[in-house]
DRENVEX-621702 format. One record per residue (C-alpha): residue in three letters; residue number from 1; x, z, y. Coordinates in steps of 0.001 Angstrom, whole numbers, plus 500000, padded with zeros to 6 digits. Each point is the difference from the previous one (the first is absolute). Example, Ala and Ser with C-alpha at 12.3 -4.5 7.8 and 13.67 -1.06 7.14 Angstrom:
2
- residu, num, c1, c3, c2
- ala, 1, 512300, 507800, 495500
- ser, 2, 501370, 499340, 503440
END
This chain:
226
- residu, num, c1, c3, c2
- unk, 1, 109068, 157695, 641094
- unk, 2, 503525, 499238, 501535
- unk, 3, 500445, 501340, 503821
- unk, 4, 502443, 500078, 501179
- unk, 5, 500611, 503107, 503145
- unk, 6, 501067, 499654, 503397
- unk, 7, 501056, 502663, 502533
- unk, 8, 498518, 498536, 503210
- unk, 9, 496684, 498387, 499702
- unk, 10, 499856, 496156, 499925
- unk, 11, 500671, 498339, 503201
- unk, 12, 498302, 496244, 500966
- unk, 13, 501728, 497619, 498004
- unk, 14, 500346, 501691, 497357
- unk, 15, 498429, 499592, 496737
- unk, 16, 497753, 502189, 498328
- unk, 17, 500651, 501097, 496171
- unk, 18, 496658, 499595, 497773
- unk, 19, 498636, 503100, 498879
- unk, 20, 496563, 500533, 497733
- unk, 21, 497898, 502398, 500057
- unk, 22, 496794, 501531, 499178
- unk, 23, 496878, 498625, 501659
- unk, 24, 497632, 502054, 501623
- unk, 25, 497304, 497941, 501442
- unk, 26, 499531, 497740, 496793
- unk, 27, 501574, 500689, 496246
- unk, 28, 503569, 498572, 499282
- unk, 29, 503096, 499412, 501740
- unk, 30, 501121, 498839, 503367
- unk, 31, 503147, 498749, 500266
- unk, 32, 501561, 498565, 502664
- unk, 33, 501283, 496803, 498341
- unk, 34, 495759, 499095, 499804
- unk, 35, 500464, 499245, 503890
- unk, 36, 503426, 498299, 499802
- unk, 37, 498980, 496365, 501322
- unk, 38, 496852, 500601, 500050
- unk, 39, 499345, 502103, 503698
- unk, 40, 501825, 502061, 502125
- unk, 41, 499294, 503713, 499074
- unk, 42, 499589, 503320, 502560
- unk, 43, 501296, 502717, 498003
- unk, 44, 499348, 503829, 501187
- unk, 45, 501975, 502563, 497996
- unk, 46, 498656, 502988, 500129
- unk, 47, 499526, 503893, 499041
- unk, 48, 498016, 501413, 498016
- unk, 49, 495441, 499762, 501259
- unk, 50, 501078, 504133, 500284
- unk, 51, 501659, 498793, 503025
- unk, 52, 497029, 499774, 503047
- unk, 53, 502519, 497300, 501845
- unk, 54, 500314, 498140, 497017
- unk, 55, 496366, 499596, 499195
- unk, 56, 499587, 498850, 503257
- unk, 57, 502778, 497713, 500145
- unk, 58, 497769, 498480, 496505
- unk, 59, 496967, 499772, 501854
- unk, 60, 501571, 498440, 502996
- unk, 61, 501801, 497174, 497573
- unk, 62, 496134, 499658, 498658
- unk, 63, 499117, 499327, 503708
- unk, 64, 502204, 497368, 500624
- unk, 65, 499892, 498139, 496119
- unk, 66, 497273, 497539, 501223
- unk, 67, 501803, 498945, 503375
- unk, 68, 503044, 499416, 497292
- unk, 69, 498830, 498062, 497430
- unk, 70, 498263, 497581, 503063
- unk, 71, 503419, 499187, 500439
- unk, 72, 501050, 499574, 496126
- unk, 73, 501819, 503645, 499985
- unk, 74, 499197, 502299, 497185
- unk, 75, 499937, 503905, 500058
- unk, 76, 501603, 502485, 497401
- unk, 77, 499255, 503778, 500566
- unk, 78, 502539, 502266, 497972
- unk, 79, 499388, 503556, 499396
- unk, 80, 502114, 502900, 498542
- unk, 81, 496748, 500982, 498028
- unk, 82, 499263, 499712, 496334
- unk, 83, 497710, 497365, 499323
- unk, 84, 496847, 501636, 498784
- unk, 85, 500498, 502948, 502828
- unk, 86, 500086, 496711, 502645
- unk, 87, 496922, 498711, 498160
- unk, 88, 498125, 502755, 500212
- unk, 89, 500552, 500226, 503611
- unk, 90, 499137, 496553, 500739
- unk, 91, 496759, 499547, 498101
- unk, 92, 498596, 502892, 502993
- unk, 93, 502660, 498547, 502665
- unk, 94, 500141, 495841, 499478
- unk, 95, 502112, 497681, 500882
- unk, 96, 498285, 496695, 500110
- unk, 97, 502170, 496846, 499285
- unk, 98, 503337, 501565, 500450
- unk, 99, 502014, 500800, 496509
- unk, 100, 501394, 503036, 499652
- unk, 101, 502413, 501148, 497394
- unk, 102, 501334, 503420, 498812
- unk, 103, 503924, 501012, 499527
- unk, 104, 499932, 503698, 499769
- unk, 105, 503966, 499336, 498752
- unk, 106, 500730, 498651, 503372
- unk, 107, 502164, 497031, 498370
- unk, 108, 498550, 497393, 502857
- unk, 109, 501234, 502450, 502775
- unk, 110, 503213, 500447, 498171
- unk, 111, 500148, 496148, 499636
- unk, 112, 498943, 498831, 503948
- unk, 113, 502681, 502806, 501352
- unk, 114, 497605, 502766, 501067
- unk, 115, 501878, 503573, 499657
- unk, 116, 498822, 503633, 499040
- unk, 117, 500044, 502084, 503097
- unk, 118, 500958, 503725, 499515
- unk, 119, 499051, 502434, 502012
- unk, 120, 502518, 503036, 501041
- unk, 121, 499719, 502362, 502568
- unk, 122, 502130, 498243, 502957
- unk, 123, 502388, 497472, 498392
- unk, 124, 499373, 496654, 500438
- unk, 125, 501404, 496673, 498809
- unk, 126, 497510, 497584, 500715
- unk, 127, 498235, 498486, 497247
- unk, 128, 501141, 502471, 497430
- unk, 129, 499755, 503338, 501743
- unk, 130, 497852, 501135, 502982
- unk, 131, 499721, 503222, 501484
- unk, 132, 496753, 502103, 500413
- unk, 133, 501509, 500253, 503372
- unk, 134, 500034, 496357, 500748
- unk, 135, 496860, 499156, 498065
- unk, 136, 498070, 502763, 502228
- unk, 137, 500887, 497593, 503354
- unk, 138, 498304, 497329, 498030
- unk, 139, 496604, 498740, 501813
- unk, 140, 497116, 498454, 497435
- unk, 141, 497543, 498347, 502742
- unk, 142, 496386, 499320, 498406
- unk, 143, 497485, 499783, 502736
- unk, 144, 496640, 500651, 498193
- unk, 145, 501611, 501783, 497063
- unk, 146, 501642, 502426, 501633
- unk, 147, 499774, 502223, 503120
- unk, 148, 503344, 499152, 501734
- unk, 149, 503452, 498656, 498621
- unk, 150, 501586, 502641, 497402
- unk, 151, 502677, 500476, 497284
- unk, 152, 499902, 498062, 497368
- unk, 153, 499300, 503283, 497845
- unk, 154, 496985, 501283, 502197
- unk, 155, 498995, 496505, 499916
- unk, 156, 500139, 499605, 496560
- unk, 157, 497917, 503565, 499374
- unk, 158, 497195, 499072, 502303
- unk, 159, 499289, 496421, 498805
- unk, 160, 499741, 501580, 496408
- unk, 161, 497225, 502388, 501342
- unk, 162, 498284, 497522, 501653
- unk, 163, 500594, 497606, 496803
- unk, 164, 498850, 502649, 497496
- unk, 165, 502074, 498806, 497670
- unk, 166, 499948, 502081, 496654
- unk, 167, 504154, 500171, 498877
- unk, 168, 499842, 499728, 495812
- unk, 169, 502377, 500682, 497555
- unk, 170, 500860, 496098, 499865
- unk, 171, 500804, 500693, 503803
- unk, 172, 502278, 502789, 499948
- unk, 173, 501729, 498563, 496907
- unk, 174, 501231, 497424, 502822
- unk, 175, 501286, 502188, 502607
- unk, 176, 503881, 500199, 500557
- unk, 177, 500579, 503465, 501617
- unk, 178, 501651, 499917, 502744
- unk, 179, 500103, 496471, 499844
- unk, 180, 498304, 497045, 501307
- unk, 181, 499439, 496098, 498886
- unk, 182, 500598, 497580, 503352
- unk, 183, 498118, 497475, 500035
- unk, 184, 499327, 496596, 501330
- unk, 185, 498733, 496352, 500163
- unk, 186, 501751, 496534, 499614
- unk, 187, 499194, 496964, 499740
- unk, 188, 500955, 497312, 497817
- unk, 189, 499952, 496396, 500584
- unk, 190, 498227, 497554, 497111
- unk, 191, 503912, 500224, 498292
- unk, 192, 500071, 504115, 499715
- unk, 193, 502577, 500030, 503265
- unk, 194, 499574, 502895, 502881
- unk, 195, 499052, 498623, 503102
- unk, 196, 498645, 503363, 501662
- unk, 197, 500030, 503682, 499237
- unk, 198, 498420, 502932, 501122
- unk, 199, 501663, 503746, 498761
- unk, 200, 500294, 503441, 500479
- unk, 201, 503616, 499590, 499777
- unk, 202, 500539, 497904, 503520
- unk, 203, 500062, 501669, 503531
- unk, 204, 501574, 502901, 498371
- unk, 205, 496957, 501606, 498942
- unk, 206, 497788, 498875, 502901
- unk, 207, 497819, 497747, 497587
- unk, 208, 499266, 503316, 497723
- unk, 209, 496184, 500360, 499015
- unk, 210, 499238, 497315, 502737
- unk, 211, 498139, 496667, 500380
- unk, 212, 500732, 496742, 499832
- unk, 213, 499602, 497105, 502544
- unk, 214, 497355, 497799, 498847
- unk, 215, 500873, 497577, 502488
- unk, 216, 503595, 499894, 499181
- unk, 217, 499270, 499433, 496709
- unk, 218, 497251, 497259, 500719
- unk, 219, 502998, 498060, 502304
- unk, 220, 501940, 499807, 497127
- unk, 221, 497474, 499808, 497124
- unk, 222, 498561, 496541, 502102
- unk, 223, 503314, 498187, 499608
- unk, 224, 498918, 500383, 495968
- unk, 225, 496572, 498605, 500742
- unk, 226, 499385, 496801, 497769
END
């Protein structure tokens, strides 16, 4: 597979390398060539299911698959999670209808521009370094999920609880210490070309562990809609 790496994640108008990777929802391949003038393609990039934000950010891209593909737009969920861990967590957790796929290299985050964030103590240089400092400001609102806005940490710890979600050795073989994946959605027109992005790495950390706008994306997603 030839990617090739950028240092900024891709931008509207630009267009989007193919990548292939392992399927999780069905055996084989995805690649992103398959949708290449066929459909326009929502693509979320995103940690590993260890991550409670992330496996929310899958089940909210599961949500909104069937309000898609009414206007001819595919889905593609990407996970930093080897394939048979990601299985195993969807046969008990499914997904209905949306694809998933596992890159537990990270090549398609790599490839779409989305950096490694490190985590020091109060240096930051925003979206390679972030201080504890900094990230400690940080306010995670989930009304119903948790008791009041809160770091992105304490956020993180209680949503696990409440998730019960049993870390493996597949899991921890996936963590970066001190570091974390950023994440983020774009979609692609029926040609493979950006025409809206979502990220961790805009609004200088502001978008960290949050959600989308479904309605944003909707707006744009209709101007696909065959």
């Amino acid at each position: 597979m030839s990617t090739r790496y950028v240092d900024h994640p891709l931008q509207p108008g630009d267009r989007a390398p193919n990548i292939v990777l392992d399927a999780i929802s069905r055996e084989g391949k995805i690649a992103l060539d398959d949708f290449r003038g066929r459909s326009p393609l929502l693509i979320g990039l995103f940690r590993g299911l260890l991550c409670p934000f992330c496996r929310r950010h899958v089940a909210a891209m599961a949500q909104l698959n069937p309000a898609l593909r009414e206007k001819g737009v595919d889905s593609l969920a990407v996970v930093n999670t080897p394939v048979e861990r990601a299985r195993l967590y969807f046969r008990y957790h499914p997904i209905p209808g949306l694809l998933a796929a596992s890159d537990p290299e990270r090549a398609s985050h790599r490839a779409f521009g989305l950096p490694i964030l490190e985590f020091t103590e109060n240096e930051t240089d925003w979206p390679y370094k972030v201080g504890m400092d900094v990230v400690m400001t940080m306010r995670v609102d989930r009304p119903g999920e948790l008791p009041e806005p809160m770091d992105p940490a304490t956020a993180g710890d209680l949503l696990n609880k409440k998730d019960g979600y049993q870390i493996t050795e597949a899991d921890q073989h996936m963590r970066i210490p001190g570091h974390m994946q950023l994440v983020g959605y774009f979609l692609l027109d029926r040609e493979g070309v950006v025409r809206w992005s979502f990220t961790e790495v805009e609004e200088e950390g502001r978008n960290m562990c949050q959600t989308l706008n479904p309605g944003e994306l909707m707006s744009v997603a209709s101007q696909f809609a065959h």
